[in-house]
N, C-alpha and C positions, 0 to 999 in steps of 0.2 A: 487572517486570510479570508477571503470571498469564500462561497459555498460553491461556486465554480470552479476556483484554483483548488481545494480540499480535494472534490473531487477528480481533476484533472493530473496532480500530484496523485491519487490513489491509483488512477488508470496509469500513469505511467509505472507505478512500481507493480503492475500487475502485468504489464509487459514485460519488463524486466525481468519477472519470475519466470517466462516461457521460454527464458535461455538461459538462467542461472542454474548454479547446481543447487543440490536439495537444500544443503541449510541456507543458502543465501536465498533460494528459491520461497524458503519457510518464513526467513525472516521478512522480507519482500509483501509478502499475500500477509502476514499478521500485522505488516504495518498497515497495508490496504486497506483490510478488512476495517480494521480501529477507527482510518477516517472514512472510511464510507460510514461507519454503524454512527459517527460524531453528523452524518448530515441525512441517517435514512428517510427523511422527506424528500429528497433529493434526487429526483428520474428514478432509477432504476438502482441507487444506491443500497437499500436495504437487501439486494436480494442480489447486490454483489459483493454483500457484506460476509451473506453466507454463502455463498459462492467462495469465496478467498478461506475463509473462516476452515471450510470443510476440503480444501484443497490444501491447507498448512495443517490438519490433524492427518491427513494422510502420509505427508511428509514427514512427520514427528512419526507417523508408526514404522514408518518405512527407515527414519534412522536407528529408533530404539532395535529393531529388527538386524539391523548391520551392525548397529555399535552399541552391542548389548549395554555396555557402561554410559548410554547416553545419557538417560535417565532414570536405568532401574537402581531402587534403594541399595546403599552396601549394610551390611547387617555384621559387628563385629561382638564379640562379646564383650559387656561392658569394662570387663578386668583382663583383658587379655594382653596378655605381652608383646603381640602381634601389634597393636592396634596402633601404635606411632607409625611401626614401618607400610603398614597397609593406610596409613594417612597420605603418608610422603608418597607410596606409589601411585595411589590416588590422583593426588594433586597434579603429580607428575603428568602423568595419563592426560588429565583432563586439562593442563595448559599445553601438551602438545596438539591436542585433538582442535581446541578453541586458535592455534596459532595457524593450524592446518584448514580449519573452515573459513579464518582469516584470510587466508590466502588465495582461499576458492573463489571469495566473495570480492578479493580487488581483483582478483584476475577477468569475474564476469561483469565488475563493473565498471573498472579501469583502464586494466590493461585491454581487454576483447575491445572498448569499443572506439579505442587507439587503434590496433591493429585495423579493426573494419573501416574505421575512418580512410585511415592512410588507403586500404586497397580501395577505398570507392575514389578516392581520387587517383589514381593511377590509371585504374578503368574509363575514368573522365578525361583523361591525359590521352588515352590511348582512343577519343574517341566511339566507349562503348557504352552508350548515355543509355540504354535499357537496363543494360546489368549493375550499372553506378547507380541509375536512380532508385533499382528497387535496393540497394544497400542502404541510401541516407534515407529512403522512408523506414528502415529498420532503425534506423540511429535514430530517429522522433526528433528533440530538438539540440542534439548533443551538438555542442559547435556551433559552427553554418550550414549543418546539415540539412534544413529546411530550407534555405537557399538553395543549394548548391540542388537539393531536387528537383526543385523547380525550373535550374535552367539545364540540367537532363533533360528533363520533360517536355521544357522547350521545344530540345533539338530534336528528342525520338517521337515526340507526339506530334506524328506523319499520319496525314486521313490514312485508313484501312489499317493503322497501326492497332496492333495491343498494347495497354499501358496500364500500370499500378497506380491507384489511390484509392487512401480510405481501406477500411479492411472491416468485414462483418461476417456473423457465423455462415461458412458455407458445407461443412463436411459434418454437419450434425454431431459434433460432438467438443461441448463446450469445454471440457476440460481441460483440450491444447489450446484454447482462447481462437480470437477472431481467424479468418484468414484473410489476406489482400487482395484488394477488391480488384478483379479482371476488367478493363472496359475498351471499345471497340472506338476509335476517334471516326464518326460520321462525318465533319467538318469543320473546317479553321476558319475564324472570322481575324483574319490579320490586323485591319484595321483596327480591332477593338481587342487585340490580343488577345483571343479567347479561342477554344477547341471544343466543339461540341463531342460527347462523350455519350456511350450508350453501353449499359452492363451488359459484357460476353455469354455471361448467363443468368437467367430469371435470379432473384435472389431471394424472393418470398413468396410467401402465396395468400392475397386478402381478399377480401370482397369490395368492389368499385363503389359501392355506397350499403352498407349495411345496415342503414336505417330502413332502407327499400322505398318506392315509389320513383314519383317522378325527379331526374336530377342531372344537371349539366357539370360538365366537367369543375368548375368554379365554388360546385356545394357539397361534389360528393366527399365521401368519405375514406378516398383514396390518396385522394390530392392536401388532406389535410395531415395526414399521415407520414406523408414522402418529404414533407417540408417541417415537419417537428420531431416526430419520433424517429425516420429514419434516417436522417441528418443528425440527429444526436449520438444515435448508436453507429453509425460507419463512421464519422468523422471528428478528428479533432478540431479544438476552436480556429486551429490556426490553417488547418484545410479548410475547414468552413468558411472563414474569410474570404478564399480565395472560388469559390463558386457563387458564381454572379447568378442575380436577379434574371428577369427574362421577360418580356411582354410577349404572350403566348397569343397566338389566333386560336380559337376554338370553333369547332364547328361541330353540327348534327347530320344525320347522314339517312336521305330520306329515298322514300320506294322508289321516285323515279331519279334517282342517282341524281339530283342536283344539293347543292348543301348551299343551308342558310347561316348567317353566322348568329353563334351565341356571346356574350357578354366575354373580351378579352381578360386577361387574369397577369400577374408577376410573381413566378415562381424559381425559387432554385431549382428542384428536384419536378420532374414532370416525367409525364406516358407522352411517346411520340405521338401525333394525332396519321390519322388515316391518308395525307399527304404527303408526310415526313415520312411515314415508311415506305410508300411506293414511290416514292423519290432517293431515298437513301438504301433501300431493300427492292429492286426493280425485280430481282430476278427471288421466285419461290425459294427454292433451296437459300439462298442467303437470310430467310429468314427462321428458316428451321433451328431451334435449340434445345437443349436439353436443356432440364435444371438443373439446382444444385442439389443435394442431398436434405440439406433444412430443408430448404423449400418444398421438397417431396414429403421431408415427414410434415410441414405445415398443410399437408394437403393438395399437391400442385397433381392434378392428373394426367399419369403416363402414358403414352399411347405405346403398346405394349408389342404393338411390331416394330418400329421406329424406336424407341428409346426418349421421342420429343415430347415436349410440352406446349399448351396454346399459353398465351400471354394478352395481357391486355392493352388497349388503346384509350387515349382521352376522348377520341371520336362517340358521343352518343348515338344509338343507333334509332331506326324510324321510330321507335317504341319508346316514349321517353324514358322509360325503365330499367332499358339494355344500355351499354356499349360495345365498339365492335373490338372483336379477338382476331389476333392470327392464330388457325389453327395447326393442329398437332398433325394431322395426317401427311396432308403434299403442305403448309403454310399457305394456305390461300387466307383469301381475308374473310371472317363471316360476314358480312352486310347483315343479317340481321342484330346481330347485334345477342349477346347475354346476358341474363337478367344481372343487374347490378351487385344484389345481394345472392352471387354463383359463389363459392366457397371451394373450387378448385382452379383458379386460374390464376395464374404465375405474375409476377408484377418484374418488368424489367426496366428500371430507375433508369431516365436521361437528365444530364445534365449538361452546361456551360462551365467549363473551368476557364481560369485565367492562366496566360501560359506567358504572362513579362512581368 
């Protein structure tokens, strides 16, 4: 096996654990853990190694704790007369226990994902392509589930629609694993079967070029990020395939309100530039968001009457050092622009998915 498939087999039984029961759940994250620790050079493998690792000893305590005989020693005296029948009780005990976690374990990996299979098709039968498509993104690649979402998606991914892809930490706390990623459809390009997508809420919070100085959309260190790290971490290979490339216009955004352009760029993941949002966001209030909870603890700063957050833009601002933010108060646009390397400002991913 590839060091991609290792890992991609690890990510899916580490999904699987977020809906199994404990022992299946244990066995699941010990399998994980094994091959990520077999590829810890590997992205972020090492430290989803212990991540799994310490997620399946909490499960082992949580069973010894219910099923005291799970694996506390049995202690008989060596000449006891007892000791055959407390063998056979033993054994007994623990092939009903082992036939009973048996059965835990096809229910949450066989039978459950038969059952949800079937109900997302019925859902799809009946027409209800939101609540079918976020079933077969739960199903990952069981079946033709990965199809069959995609022409959900098709049908419910209506500009000003909400829709599910992709899923990454939003509720700060890793231990229930990722959540599904919310996005707002800005607009369809029919021709090209494609739906431009915009995250319903900030979903980190980085600095626009953290090396600092002067820097255009195309070098900083935001736009490198959105296209390797955050692409690896929200999506599987087989969603990644399916968001296209992009020939971006870029521009700078100078005192006297005229913009010159800068060197065009092809990206999957990108910042709307300062056209795109007062084209697609015309009215303030439509641009107002809250973040997500990561995000906040990442440092996204809250405007503390509102509850919003500012977010950033690919538009550099007069100052080649800045670019510009919608802010947090009423969403208006800064034109001047903040300093690159700001460490509270919220990063809201756009992308083009493919919808045929």
């Amino acid at each position: 096996m590839t060091t991609e498939s290792i890992y991609n087999s690890a990510y899916q039984d580490e999904l699987l654990a977020q809906n199994a029961r404990d022992y299946a759940a244990m066995f699941l994250l010990k399998r994980a853990a094994t091959q990520y620790s077999s590829i810890s050079d590997y992205k972020d493998a090492a430290e989803r190694s212990t991540h799994c690792s310490e997620r399946a000893a909490k499960l082992s305590e949580k069973l010894s704790a219910k099923y005291p005989f799970y694996n506390a020693p049995i202690t008989v005296p060596k000449h006891s007369p007892l000791m055959s029948h407390a063998k056979r009780l033993i054994c007994a005990v623990l092939c009903i226990s082992v036939i009973i976690l048996g059965v835990c374990f096809l229910t949450n990996t066989v039978i459950t994902p038969i059952v949800e299979y079937n109900e997302a098709l019925e859902l799809n039968s009946t027409e209800n392509y939101e609540k079918a498509g976020s079933m077969f993104i739960r199903l990952g690649d069981y079946r033709n589930a990965s199809d069959m979402r995609i022409k959900c998606q098709d049908k419910s991914w209506v500009k000003g629609n909400t829709v599910l892809f992709g899923a990454y930490e939003q509720d700060n706390n890793k231990m229930n694993g990722k959540e599904p990623i919310e996005w707002i459809v800005l607009d369809r390009d029919d021709e090209k079967g494609a739906a431009l997508l915009i995250s319903k809420y900030p979903l980190d919070c980085l600095e626009f070029n953290s090396t600092g100085g002067e820097v255009t959309w195309e070098d900083c260190t935001l736009r490198h990020w959105l296209n390797d790290d955050f692409i690896s971490e929200a999506f599987s290979s087989s969603e990644s395939e399916l968001i296209e490339v992009r020939e971006l216009q870029n521009t700078n955004f100078e005192l006297e309100n005229s913009e010159c352009a800068t060197p065009t760029t092809n990206d999957k993941v990108f910042l709307l530039s300062l056209h795109e949002v007062l084209h697609y966001f015309p009215e303030n209030t439509d641009r107002h968001v809250a973040a997500t909870e990561y995000a906040k603890a990442r440092g996204a700063l809250v405007n503390k009457e509102n509850g919003k957050t500012w977010w950033w833009l690919r538009t550099t601002g007069s100052n080649g050092c800045c670019a510009l933010i919608v802010g947090s108060v009423d969403a208006q646009i800064d034109y001047r622009g903040f300093d690159g390397r700001c460490t509270s400002t919220a990063v809201r991913p756009a992308l083009w998915v493919k919808t045929n």
